[in-house]
N, CA, C and O atoms as CSV, one atom per row, in Angstrom:
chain,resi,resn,atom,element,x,y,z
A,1,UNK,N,N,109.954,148.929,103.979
A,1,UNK,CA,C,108.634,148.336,103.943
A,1,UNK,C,C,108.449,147.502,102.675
A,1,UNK,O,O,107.904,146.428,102.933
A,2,UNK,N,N,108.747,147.679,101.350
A,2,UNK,CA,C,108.302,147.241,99.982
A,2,UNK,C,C,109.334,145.922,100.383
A,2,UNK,O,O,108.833,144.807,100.235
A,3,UNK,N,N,110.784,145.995,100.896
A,3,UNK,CA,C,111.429,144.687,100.874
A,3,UNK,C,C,110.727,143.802,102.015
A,3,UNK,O,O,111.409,142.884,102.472
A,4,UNK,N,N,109.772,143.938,102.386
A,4,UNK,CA,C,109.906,142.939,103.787
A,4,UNK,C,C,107.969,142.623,102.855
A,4,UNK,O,O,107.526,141.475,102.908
A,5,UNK,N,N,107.322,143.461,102.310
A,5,UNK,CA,C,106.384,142.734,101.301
A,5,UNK,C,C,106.952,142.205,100.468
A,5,UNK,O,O,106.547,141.055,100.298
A,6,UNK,N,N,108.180,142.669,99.472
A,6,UNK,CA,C,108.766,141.192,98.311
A,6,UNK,C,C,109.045,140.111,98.925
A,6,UNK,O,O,108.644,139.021,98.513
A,7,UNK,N,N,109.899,140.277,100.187
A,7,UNK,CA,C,110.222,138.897,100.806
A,7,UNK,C,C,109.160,138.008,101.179
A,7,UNK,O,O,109.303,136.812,100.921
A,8,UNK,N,N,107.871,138.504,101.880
A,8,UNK,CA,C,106.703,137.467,101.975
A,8,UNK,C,C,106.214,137.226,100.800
A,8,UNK,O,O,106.425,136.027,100.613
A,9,UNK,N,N,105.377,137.913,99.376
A,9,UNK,CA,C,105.252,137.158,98.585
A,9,UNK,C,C,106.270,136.198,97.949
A,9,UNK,O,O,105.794,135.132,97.559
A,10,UNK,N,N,107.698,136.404,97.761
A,10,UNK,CA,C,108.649,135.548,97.308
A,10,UNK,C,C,108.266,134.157,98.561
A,10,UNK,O,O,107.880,133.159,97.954
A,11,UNK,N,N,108.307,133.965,100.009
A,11,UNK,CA,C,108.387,133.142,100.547
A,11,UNK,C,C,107.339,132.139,100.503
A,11,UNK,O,O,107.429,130.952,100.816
A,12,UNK,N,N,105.709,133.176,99.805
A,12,UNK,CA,C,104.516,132.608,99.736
A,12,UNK,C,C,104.447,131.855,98.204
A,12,UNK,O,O,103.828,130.793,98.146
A,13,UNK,N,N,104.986,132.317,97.143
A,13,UNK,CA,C,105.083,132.059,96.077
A,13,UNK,C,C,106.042,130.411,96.266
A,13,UNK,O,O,105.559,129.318,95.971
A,14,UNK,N,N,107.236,130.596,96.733
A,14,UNK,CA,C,108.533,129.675,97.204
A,14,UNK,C,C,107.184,128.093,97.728
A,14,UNK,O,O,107.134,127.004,97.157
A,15,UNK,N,N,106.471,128.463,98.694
A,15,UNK,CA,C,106.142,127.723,99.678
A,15,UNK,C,C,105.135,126.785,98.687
A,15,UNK,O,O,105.215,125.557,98.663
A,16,UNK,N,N,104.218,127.531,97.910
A,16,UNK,CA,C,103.341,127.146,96.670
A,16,UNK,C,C,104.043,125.851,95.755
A,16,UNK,O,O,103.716,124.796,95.210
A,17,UNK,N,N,105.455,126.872,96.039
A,17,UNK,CA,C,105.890,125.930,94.661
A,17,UNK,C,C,106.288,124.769,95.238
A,17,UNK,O,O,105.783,123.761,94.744
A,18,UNK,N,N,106.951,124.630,96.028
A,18,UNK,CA,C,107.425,123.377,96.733
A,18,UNK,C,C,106.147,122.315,97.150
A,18,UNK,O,O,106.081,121.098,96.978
A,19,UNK,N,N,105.119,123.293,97.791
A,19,UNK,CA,C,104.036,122.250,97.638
A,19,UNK,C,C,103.308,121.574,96.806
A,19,UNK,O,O,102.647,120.588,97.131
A,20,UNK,N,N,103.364,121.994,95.807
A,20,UNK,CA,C,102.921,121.386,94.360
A,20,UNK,C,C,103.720,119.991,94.224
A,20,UNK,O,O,102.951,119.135,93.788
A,21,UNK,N,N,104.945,119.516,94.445
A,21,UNK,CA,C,105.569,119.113,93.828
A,21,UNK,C,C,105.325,117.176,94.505
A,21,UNK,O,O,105.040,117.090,95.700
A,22,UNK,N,N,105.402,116.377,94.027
A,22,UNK,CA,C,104.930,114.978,94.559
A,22,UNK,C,C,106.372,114.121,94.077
A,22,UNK,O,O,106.903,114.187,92.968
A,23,UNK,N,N,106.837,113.282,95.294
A,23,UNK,CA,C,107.942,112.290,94.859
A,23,UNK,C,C,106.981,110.892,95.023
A,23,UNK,O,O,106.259,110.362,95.867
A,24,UNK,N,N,107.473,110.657,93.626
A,24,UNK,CA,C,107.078,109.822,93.155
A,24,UNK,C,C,107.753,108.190,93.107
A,24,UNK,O,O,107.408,107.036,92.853
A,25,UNK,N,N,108.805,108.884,93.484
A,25,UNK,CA,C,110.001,107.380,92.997
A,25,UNK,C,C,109.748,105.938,93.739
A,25,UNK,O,O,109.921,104.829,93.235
A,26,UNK,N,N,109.368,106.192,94.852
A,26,UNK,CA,C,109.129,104.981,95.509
A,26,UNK,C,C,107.887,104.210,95.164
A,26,UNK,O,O,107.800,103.007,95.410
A,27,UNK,N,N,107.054,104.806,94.672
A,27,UNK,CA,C,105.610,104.628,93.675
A,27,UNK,C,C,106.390,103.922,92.286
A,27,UNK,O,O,105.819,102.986,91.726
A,28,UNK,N,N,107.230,104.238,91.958
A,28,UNK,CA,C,108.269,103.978,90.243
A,28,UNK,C,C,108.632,103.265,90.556
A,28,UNK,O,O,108.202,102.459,89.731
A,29,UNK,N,N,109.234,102.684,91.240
A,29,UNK,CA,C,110.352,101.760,91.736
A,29,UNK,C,C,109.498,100.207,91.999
A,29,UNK,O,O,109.852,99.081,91.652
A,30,UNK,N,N,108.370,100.604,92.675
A,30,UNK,CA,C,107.323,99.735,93.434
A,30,UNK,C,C,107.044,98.817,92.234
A,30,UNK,O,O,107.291,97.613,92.166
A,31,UNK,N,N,106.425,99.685,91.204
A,31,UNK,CA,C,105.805,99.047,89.661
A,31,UNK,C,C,106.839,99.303,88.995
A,31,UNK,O,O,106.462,100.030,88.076
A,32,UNK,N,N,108.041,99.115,88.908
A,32,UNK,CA,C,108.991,98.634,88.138
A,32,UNK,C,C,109.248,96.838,88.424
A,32,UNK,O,O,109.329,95.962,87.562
A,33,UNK,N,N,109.318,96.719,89.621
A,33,UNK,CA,C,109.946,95.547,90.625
A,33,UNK,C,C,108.940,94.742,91.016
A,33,UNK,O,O,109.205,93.736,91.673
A,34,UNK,N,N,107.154,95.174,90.549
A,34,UNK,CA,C,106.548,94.143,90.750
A,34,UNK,C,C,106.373,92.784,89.566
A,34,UNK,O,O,106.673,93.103,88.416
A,35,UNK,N,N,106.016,91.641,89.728
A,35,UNK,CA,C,105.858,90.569,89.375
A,35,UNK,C,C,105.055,89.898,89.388
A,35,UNK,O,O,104.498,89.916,90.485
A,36,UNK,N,N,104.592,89.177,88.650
A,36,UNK,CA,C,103.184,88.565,88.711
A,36,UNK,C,C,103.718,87.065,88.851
A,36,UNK,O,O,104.568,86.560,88.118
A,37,UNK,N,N,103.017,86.387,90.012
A,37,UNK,CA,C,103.767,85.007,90.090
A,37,UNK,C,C,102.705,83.938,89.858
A,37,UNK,O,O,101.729,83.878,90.604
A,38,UNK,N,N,102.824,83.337,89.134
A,38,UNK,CA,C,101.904,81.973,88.592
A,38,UNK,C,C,102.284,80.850,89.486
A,38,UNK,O,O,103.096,79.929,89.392
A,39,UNK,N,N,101.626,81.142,90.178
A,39,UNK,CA,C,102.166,79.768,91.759
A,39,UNK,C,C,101.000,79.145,91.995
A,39,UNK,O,O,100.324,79.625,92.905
A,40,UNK,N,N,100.428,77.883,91.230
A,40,UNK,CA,C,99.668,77.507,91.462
A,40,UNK,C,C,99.767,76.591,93.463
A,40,UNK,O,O,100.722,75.857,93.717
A,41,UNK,N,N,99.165,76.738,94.047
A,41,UNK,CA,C,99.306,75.863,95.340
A,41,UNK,C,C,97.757,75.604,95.884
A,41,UNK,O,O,96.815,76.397,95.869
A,42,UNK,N,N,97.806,74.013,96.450
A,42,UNK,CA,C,96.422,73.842,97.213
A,42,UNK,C,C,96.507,74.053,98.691
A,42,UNK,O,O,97.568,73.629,99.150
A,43,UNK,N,N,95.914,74.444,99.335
A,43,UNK,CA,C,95.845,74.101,101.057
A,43,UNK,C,C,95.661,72.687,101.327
A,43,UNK,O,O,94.873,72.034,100.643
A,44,UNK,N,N,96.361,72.139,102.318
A,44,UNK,CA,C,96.520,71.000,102.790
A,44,UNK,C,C,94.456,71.010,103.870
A,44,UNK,O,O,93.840,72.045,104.127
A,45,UNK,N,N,94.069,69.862,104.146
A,45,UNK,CA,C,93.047,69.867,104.967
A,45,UNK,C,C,93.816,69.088,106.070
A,45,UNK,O,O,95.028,69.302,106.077
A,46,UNK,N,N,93.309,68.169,107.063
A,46,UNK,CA,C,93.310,67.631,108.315
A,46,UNK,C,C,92.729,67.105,108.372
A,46,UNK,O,O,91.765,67.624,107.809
A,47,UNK,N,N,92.240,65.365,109.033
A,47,UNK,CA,C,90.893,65.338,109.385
A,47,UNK,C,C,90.764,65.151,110.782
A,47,UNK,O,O,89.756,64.708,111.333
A,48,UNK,N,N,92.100,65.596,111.495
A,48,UNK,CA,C,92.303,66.108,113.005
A,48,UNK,C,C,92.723,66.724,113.413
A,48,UNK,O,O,92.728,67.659,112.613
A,49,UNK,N,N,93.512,67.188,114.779
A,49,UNK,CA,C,94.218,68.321,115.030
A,49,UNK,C,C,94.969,67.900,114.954
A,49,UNK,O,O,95.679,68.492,114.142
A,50,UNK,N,N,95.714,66.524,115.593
A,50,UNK,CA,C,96.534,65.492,116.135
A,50,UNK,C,C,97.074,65.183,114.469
A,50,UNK,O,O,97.974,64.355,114.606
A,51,UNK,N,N,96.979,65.364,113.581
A,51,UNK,CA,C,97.194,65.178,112.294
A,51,UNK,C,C,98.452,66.371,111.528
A,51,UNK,O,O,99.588,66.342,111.055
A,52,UNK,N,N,97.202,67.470,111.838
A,52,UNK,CA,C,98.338,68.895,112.011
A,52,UNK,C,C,99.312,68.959,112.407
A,52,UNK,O,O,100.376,69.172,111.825
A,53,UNK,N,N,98.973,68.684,114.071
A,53,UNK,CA,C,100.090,68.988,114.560
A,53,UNK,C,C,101.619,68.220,114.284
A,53,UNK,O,O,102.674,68.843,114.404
A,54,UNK,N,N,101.534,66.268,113.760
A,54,UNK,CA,C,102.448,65.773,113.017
A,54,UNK,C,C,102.817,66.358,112.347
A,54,UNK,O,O,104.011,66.629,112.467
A,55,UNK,N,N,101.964,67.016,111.058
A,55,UNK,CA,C,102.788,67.716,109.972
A,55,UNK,C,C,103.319,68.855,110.621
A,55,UNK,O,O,104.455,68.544,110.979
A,56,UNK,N,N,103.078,69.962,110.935
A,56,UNK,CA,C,103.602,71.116,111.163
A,56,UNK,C,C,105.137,70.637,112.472
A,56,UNK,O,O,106.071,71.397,112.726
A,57,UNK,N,N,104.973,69.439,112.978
A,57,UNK,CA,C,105.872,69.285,113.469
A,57,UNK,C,C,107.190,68.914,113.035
A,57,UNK,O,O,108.246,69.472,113.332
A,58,UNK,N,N,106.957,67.586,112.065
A,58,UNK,CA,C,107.849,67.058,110.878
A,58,UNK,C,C,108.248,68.676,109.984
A,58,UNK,O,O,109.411,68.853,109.622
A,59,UNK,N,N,107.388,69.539,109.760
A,59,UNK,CA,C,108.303,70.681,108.852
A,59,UNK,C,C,108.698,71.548,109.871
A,59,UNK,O,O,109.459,72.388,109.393
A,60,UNK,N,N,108.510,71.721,111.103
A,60,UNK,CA,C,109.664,72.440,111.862
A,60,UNK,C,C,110.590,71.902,111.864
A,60,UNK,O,O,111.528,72.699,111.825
A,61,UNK,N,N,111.050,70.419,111.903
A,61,UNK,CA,C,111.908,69.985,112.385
A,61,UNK,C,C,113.291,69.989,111.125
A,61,UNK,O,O,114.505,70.080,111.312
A,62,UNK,N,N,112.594,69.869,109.993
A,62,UNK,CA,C,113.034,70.062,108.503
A,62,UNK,C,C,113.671,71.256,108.319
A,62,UNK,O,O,114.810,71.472,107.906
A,63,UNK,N,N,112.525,72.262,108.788
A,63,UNK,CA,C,113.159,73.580,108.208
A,63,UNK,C,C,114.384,74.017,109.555
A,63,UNK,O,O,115.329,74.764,109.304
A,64,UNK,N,N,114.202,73.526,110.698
A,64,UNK,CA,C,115.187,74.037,111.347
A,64,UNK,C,C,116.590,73.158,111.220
A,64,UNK,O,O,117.651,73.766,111.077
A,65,UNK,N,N,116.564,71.693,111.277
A,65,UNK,CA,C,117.443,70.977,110.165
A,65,UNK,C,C,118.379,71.672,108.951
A,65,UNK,O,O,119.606,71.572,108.989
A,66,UNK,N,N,117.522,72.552,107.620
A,66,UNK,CA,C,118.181,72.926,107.119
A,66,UNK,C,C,118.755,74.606,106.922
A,66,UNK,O,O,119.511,75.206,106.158
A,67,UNK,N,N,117.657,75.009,108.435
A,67,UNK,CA,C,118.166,76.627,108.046
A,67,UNK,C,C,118.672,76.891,109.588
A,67,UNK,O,O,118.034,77.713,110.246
A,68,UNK,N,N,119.692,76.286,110.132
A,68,UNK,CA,C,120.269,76.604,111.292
A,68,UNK,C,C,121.062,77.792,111.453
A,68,UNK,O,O,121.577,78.048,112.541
């Protein structure tokens, strides 16, 4: 009887302890590897759709041009 009560408080004590415990590393790693980027950029406007759609067409055609 007394071993089968040490074994549950040992397993309850065990279970405590493990739950306490927090991994952290991917949190460390995150703010090690971040960067602050000074990228100044404006948004382009339109003053049609038919306008857009030239541009966004001319840079598909670019980017698939150079990333085949």
């Amino acid at each position: 009887m007394r071993k089968i009560i040490f074994f549950t408080l040992f397993l309850s004590v065990f279970s405590f302890a493990n739950a306490s415990l927090e991994d952290n590393s991917i949190i460390e790693a995150l703010e090690e590897d971040a960067k602050v980027l000074k990228t100044d950029f404006d948004l382009k406007s339109f003053n049609s759709c038919q306008d857009m759609e030239d541009v966004m067409s001319s840079y598909i055609k670019e980017y698939w041009k150079n990333n085949k």
